[in-house]
C-alpha positions, 0 to 999 in steps of 0.5 A: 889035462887042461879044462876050459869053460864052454862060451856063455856057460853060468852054472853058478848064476842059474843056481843062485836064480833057482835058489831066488825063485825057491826063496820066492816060492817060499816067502809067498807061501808064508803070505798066502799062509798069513793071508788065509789067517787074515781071513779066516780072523776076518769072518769071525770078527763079522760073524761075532762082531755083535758080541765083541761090540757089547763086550766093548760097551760093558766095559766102556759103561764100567768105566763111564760108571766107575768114574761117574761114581766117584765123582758124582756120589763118592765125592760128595758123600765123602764131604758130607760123612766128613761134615757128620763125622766132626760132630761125633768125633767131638763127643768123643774127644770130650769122653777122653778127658772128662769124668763123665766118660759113659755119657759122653762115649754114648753121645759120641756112639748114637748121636745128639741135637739131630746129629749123627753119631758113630755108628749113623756114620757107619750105617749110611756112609759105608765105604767112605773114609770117615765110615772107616775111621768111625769103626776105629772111633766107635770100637774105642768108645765100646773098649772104654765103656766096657763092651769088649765084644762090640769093640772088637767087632767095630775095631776089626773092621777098621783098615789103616797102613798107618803105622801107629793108628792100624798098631793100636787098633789090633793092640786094642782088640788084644786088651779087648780079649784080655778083659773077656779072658781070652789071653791066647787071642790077646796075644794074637793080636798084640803080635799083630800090632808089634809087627803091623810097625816098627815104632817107638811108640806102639813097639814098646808098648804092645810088647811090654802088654805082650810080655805082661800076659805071658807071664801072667799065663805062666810063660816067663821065657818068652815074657823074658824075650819080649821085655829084653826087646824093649831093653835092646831095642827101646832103650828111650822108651817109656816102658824101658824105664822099669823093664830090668825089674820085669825081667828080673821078676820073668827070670825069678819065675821061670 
């Protein structure tokens, strides 16, 4: 049976309409949704605006404060614990090479003529770099003086990333407990220093000190292993160049 279409008969156009106006419908519920939001933000912000804007201006007086800090009072007082620290540090480097060690640790510790030593450094530029490198100064000039303890306490306080002067601070704290007879926290700390940087210099010499303890407390095995270390892995090293008699002597004890 033949169909036809009743003249100006669109079902398919009203259909599309009815969807349009839905989609319609549905886009201006989102806006009305996203408008009564809107709102709703907008009366909190004015009923806790006098909070938002003090939160903003204690961060913005942190940051003004923070730089003016730097620029003004770290800066300077940077160039003037800079300028203290030189003279101290003169003692110090004559300490290292003079017969007169003591004397000159002590200059270099409490200073002379007026001037600051190490420890002034310390009291009144903390957070400065020279404080910081004062620690270092200071913990050696007590380590050669013989006041372990001291020096362990200024040498732990002292922060470096550089590979040899952080080994060597913690590798002196280890011989700093070495000498108050406390070998399991030498040991502590000269595996700090080993693994604090992997060097040719610092290396070799804290894991020949590490090896030495250990076999000096009876653990000849693991004294083996740090000396085999140096063999393998420092062969150009000072401490390599006597290693095979250590390792024999190691293996003989265990």
């Amino acid at each position: 049976m033949a169909t036809y279409k009743k003249r100006g008969y669109k079902p398919a156009r009203k259909k599309e309409e009815t969807q349009v106006q839905d989609e319609h419908s549905a886009t201006a519920e989102v806006f009305n949704t996203l408008d009564e939001g809107a709102g709703k933000t907008e009366e909190w912000v004015i009923k806790n605006q006098k909070y938002i804007l003090g939160g903003i201006g204690v961060v913005v007086f942190a940051v003004l404060a923070f730089l003016g800090y730097q620029q003004f009072i770290l800066k300077p007082k940077e160039a003037e614990a800079s300028n203290e620290m030189f003279f101290a540090q003169q003692y110090f480097d004559a300490a290292v090479n003079s017969t007169a060690k003591d004397s000159l640790y002590n200059l270099a510790l409490n200073g002379a003529a007026g001037k600051y030593g190490l420890l002034d450094i310390i009291d009144n530029y903390g957070g400065t770099k020279a404080a910081n490198l004062a620690h270092y100064s200071a913990g050696m000039a007590y380590l050669n003086i013989q006041k372990y303890q001291e020096a362990i306490n200024y040498l732990e306080q002292f922060e470096s990333e550089d590979p040899i002067l952080g080994a060597l601070a913690k590798g002196n704290i280890g011989d700093a407990f070495v000498q108050l007879n406390q070998p399991e926290d030498a040991m502590e700390f000269y595996e700090k220093a080993i693994a604090h940087s992997d060097n040719s210099f610092t290396t070799p010499k804290f894991l020949y000190k590490a090896g030495t303890l250990a076999m000096q407390t009876g653990n000849n095995q693991e004294a083996v292993s740090y000396f085999e270390r140096i063999k393998n892995e420092y062969p150009d090293s000072e401490e390599a160049r006597t290693i095979d008699i250590f390792i024999g002597k190691a293996k003989t004890l265990q």
